[in-house]
Structures are given as structure tokens and as C-alpha cells.
N, C-alpha and C positions, 0 to 999 in steps of 0.2 A: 476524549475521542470525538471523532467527527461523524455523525450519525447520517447518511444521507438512503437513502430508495431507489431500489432496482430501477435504472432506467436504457432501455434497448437500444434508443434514438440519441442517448447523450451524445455519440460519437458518431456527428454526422458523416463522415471519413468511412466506414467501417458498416455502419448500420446497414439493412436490407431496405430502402430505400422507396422501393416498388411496394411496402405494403404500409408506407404511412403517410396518414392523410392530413392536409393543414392543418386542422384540430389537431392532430397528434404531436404534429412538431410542435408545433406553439407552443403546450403545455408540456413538451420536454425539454423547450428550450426555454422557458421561464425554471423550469428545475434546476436546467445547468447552471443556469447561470446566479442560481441561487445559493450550487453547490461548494460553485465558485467565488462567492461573498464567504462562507465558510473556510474555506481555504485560504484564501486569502486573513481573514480574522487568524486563524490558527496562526502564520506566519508573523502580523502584526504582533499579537501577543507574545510570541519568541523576542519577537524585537523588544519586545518591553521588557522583558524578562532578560536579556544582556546587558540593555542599559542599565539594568536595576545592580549587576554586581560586576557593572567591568572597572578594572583599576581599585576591586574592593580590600586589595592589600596594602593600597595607599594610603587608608584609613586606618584598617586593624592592624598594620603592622609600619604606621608610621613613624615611629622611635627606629628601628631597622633601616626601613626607608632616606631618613633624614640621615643617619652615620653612613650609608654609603653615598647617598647625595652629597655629602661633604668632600667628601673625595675626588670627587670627579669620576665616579664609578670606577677610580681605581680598586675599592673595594667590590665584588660584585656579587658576595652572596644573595641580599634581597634581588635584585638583578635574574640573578638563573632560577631563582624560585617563581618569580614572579613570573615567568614566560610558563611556569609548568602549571600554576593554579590558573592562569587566564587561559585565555581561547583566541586573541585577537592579533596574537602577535606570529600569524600564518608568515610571515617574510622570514623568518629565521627557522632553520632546518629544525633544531627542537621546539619549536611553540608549535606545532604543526600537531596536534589533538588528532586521533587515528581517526575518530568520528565529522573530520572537518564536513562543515557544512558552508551553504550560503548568507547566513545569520551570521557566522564569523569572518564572510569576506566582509560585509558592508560592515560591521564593526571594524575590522579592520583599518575602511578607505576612512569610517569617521573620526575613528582614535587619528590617523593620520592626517586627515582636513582639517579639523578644531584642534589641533592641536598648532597646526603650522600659522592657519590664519589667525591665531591667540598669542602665539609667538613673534610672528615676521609679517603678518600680511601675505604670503605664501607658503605652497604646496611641494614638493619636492615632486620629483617625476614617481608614481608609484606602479611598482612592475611585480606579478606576482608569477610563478611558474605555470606555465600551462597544463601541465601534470597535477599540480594541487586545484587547479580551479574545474577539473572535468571529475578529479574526484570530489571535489565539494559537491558539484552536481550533482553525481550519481548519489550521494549523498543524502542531498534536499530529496529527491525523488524519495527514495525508503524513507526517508524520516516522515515524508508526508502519508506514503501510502502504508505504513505504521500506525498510522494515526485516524485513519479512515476504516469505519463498519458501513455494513448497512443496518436497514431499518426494514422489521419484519414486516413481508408482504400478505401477512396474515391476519396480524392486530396492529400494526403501525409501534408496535413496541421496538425497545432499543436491543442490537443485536449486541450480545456478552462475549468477551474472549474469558473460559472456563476451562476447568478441569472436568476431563469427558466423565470424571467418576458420579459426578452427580446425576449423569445419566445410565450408565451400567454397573447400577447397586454397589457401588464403593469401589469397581476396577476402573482403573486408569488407561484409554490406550492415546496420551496425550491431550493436547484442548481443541475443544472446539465452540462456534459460534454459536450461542442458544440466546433465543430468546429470553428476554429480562421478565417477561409472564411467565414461564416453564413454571410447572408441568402445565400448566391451566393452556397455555399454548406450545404444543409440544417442536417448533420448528426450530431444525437448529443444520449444521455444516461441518464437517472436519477439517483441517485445516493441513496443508502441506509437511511434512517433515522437515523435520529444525524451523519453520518458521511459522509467523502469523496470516499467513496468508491463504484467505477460503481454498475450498477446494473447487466449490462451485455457489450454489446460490442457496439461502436458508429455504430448508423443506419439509414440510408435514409429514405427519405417521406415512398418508396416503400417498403421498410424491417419492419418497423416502425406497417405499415397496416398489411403485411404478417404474422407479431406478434400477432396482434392482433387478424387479423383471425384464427389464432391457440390455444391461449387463448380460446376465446370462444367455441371453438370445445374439447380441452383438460380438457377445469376444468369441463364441466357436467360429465365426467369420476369420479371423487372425490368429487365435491361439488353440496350442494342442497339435497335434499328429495327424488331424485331419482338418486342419488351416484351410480355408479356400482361397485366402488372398494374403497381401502384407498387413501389416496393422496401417502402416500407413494408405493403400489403396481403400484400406474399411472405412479410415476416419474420411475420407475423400467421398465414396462413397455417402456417408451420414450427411458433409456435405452438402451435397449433390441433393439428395432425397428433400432434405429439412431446408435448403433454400438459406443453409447462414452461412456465414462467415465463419472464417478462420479460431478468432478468436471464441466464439463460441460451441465449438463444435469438440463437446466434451459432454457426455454424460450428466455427472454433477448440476450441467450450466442447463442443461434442458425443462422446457414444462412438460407439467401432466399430459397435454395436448400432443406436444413435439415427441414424447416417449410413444405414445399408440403410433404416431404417424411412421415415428424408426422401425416400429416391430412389423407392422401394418409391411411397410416396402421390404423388410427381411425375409418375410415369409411369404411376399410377391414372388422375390426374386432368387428366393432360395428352398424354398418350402422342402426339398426331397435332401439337403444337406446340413439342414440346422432343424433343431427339437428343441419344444418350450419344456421348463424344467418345474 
């Protein structure tokens, strides 16, 4: 896994802009870009790890190999095998791996360069479907963000994907991110249904409540029989009040700080229709 740390400013795009100071950038843009040497490595090492077993039934099943070479591939059982244990052979409708990614295009363009310049001194024109290269995409994208935790903003410890049983006395309600200290550092996250993905950001006993206390004060805003507004005017509102963005304008994603500040403006602005529980 790729361990990186909460940072606000990564995504200069997106960030609140207005509250960070030269010092701040700097040192979040020395992070990015460090995150980014990670990411990068993780990819490298994929590459390494295709060169390491492509064409590996050329070897282990070269006796195979060589009786249909004989042939002229008029034989072609090693042939249709061989498209279904490799990953690089994306040009043909079954070599196409449901998981295709971008690690199996460039294998791909290379099995096809080194093989023509080894051959002829040329390349053949190479065309892949634009349908297969948007899903290889979307692809790379999960594989990478798969492959990314954070790192606890509490002891700089590594965040764990877990079975939540080890936190509610042997029951299970799925996994979540716990700190690699737990219990000694009790911060941890749940994680979305069907997937790996947080729900918001690793939080202490104390953050954990503070959430919750907010919760209950934020959803009688939208839910229930006496609603004051949409859900979506609320989350607009939180918004609004908290000064972020989009993407972070979720409960789970908030601080200690930003939780008082939401209840703080709810019971500004609503005090005679919403009750703290």
C-alpha cells in the first residue's frame, strides 16, 4: 500500500485558497509532490512485475509452444491458451483481461516494438479500440486509488484496511481503516459499502463523538416529518457556513474545529426547530 497524509492544499483546483499562506503551500506542495514520486514508484514496480512474467509460457510450456510453431500455427492450441494466461495481447477480442489496465497497454505497444524492430527493423501501424483504452483508464485510476491509505493524523502511524470485529468485541459490521497502533491509538474510518474506499478521514474516540454530535443536530435539517429543507439545500448550507468545497462537505471529512463551527451556525440559524440530543 501507498501510505500518504491528510493534506487540504494537495489539490490546488479545489482547495479554499483564501486561508493558505506561502508557508502552507510550500510545504503541501513538497508533500504532493512527494506523493507523487510514490505513485509513480508503485506504477514502475507494476512495470517490473509484467516484464518479469510476460511471454512466461514461452518457457514453461516450450515443448507446446515449439509443435505448434512447427506448423505455421496451423495448430493453435498453445496459441488460444496463451492469449488467456497473458494480459498483453489487448488487440484481440479474447486477450482483453476484464481488469484491463494501462500496464497492459504499454506491454502491449512493447511486446509489439521489440518484437518488429528484432524482426524487420519495423513496427506495423498499431490501433487499439477506443472503448478498451478509456476502460483501461478508468481502470488505472481504481487500481491506483486501491492502492492508496492514509497515514494517522494522530501518531503518524500506517492506516490498516481491517475487519471492524477487532473493534466491536468480535462483531463484524464490515472493514474499516484503523490505525496500525490501535488500541494504543484508537483512530480509525469506515469505509463505503462493497468497497475500500474511506468514508471520510481517520478519527479519535473524541472526533468520532464530535461527529456524531453533529449528525444528530444536521440531519433533523433534511430528515424526518419535520424536514426544514432538502438534503441537498443542507449539505449547501454546511457549505456555505464551513467556507469548503464540494468535495469535502461531508460529515466524516470534517474537523473537531469545523464540527462546533456547523452546530455553532445550526443553532444560529435554527435554534426554535432543531434540539441537541
Amino acid at each position: 500500500m501507498i501510505h500518504i497524509q491528510k493534506s487540504e492544499t494537495a489539490d490546488t483546483r479545489t482547495c479554499d485558497w483564501s486561508k493558505v499562506t506561502e508557508d502552507k503551500l510550500l510545504e503541501s506542495s513538497k508533500q504532493h509532490i512527494g506523493d507523487i514520486e510514490k505513485g509513480l514508484d508503485f506504477f514502475c514496480n507494476k512495470l517490473k512485475e509484467a516484464s518479469k512474467i510476460h511471454d512466461f509460457d514461452k518457457i514453461t510450456e516450450i515443448k507446446w509452444f515449439h509443435e505448434d510453431f512447427k506448423t505455421g500455427f496451423k495448430k493453435t492450441g498453445w496459441w488460444d491458451n496463451h492469449r488467456k494466461v497473458n494480459r498483453h495481447h489487448i488487440d484481440k477480442s479474447d486477450g482483453v483481461p476484464e481488469d484491463v489496465n494501462l500496464i497492459d497497454v504499454i506491454d502491449h505497444i512493447t511486446d509489439c516494438v521489440m518484437a518488429g524492430m528484432a524482426r524487420s527493423g519495423s513496427v506495423y501501424e498499431l490501433k487499439l479500440d477506443n472503448n478498451l483504452l478509456q476502460k483501461a483508464f478508468s481502470n488505472t485510476v481504481e487500481l491506483l486509488k486501491n492502492n492508496v491509505t492514509l497515514t494517522c493524523p494522530y501518531c503518524n502511524g500506517k492506516a490498516e484496511l481491517k475487519d471492524s470485529a477487532i473493534i466491536y468485541n468480535g462483531k463484524s459490521f464490515g472493514n474499516v481503516y484503523v490505525c496500525e497502533n490501535y488500541p494504543g491509538c484508537d483512530a480509525f474510518v469506515g469505509v463505503h459499502r462493497d468497497t475500500n474506499k474511506p468514508l471520510g478521514t481517520l478519527a479519535n474516540w473524541e472526533l468520532r463523538n464530535k461527529r456524531k454530535e453533529v449528525h444528530s443536530l444536521f440531519d433533523q435539517l433534511w430528515k424526518g416529518e419535520n424536514r426544514i429543507m432538502s438534503r441537498a439545500k443542507a449539505y449547501k448550507k454546511m457549505q456555505k457556513w464551513l467556507n469548503i468545497k464540494t468535495e469535502r462537505a461531508h460529515i466524516a471529512m470534517l474537523t473537531f474545529a469545523e464540527c462546533n463551527q456547523l452546530i455553532k451556525e445550526i443553532l444560529r440559524n435554527f435554534k426554535d426547530k432543531v434540539k441537541l440530543t
